[in-house]
N, C-alpha and C positions, 0 to 999 in steps of 0.2 A: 545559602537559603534558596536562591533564583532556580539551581540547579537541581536541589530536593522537591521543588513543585515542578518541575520540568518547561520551565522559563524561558522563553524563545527570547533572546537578549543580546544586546553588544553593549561597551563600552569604551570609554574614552581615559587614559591615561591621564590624568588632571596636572601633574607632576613634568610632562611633556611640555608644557604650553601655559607659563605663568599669568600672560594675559586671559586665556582661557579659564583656569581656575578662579583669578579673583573678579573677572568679570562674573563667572557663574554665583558665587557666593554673592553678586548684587541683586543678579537677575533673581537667584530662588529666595532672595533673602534668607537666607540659611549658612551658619557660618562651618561647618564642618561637613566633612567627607567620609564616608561614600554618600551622595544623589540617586538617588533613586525615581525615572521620571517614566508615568506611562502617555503615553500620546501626546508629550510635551509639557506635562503637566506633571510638579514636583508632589509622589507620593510620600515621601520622607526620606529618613537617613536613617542610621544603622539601630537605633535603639527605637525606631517605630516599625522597621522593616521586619523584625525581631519580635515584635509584641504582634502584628498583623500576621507572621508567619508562625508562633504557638498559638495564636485563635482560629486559622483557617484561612483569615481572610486573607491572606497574600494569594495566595490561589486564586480565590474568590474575586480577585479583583484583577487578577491578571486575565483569568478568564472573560471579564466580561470585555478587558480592554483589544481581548484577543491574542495574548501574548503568550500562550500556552504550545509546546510543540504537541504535534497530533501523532504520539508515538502511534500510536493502535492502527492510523492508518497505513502509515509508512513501513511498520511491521507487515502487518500483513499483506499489503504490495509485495516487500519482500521476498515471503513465504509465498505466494501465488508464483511471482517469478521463477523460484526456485521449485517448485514444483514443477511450471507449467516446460523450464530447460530439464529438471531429471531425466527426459528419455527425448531423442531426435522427434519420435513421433508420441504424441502422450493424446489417450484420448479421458476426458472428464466424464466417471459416468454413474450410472444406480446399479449399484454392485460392483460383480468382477466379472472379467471376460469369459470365464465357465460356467458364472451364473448371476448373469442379469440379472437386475430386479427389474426391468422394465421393458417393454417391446421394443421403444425407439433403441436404449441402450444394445440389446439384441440384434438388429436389424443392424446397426456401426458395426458390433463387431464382427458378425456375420460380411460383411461387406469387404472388412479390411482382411480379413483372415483366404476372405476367397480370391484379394488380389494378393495375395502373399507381403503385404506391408509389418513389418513387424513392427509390434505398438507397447509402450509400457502403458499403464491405467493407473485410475486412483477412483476409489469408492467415495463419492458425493456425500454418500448415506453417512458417512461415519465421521465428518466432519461438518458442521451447523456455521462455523465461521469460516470456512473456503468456501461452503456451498453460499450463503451469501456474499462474501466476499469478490468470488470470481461473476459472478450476475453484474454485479456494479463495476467492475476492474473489465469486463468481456465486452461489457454492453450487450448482450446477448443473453434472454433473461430464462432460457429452459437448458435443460441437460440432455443426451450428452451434448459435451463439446469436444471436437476435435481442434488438436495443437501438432503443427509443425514447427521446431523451432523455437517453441515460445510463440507462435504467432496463430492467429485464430483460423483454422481451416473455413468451421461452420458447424450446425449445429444435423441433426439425423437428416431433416430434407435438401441439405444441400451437401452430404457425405452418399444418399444413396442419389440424388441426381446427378452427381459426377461420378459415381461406379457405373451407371445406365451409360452413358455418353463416354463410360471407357477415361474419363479425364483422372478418373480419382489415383489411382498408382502416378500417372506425370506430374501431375500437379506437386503431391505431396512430396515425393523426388526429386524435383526442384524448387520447392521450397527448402528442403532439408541440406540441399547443397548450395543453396545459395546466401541464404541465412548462415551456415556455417562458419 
């Protein structure tokens, strides 16, 4: 049931440690097993855990106690990481690199293409949960974004302020080898 609401949980073997179980059966005043306890605080045993989780409320109560895993986040960490390593150089952007949706997007590629970096992409546009996603995960709250590595280069004004200053090929060069 813990597992079907996706219940951030551990337990303890009660069968391990005799004085542990019949101590507990004083403390919860509760004479049978499984315990069921959130914040220290005994929610029930197995035929209330059972009634609370076909009404909803085992959720409902795990949630508020906090005890819920946050798959959605952790998924999409995930996927972002796994995007953001699919190619040595990956740049985040509005469209594709033959057709931009956007100036700044344009300007990146135009940029990388004229130092000869070869770069894989991914269209922003087409995904609503990377594109927020990677804002909160980047800390860096506009597009494009440039990735070496997995690691955040910068965003259009600090992709064409180090093509100006010539840094932009070393830079990303050694990020790509060093991170490797």
């Amino acid at each position: 049931m813990l597992d079907k609401v996706g219940a951030d949980y551990g337990s303890f073997d009660i069968l391990s440690n005799e004085e542990v179980r019949q101590g507990l059966k004083e403390y919860s005043q509760w004479p049978t097993y499984p315990q069921l306890y959130l914040n220290g605080e005994l929610l029930g045993g197995h035929d209330i855990i059972m009634e609370l989780e076909e009404t909803g409320e085992l959720k409902s109560e795990l949630a508020k106690a906090g005890a819920l895993k946050d798959h959605s986040k952790s998924d999409m960490i995930m996927r972002l990481e796994k995007l953001l390593h699919s190619e040595p150089v990956m740049l985040i952007m509005k469209g594709t690199p033959d057709e931009p949706q956007c100036g700044f997007s344009r300007k990146v590629v135009e940029a990388l293409r004229k130092e000869g970096i070869a770069f894989g992409s991914f269209n922003i546009l087409e995904d609503e949960g990377v594109r927020q996603g990677l804002k909160e995960y980047s800390n860096w709250p506009t597009y494009p974004q440039l990735y070496a590595q997995g690691e955040l280069v910068g965003g259009c004004d600090i992709v064409l302020d180090m093509a100006e200053s010539a840094e932009l090929k070393s830079t990303v060069e050694e990020m790509v080898s060093k991170l490797a």
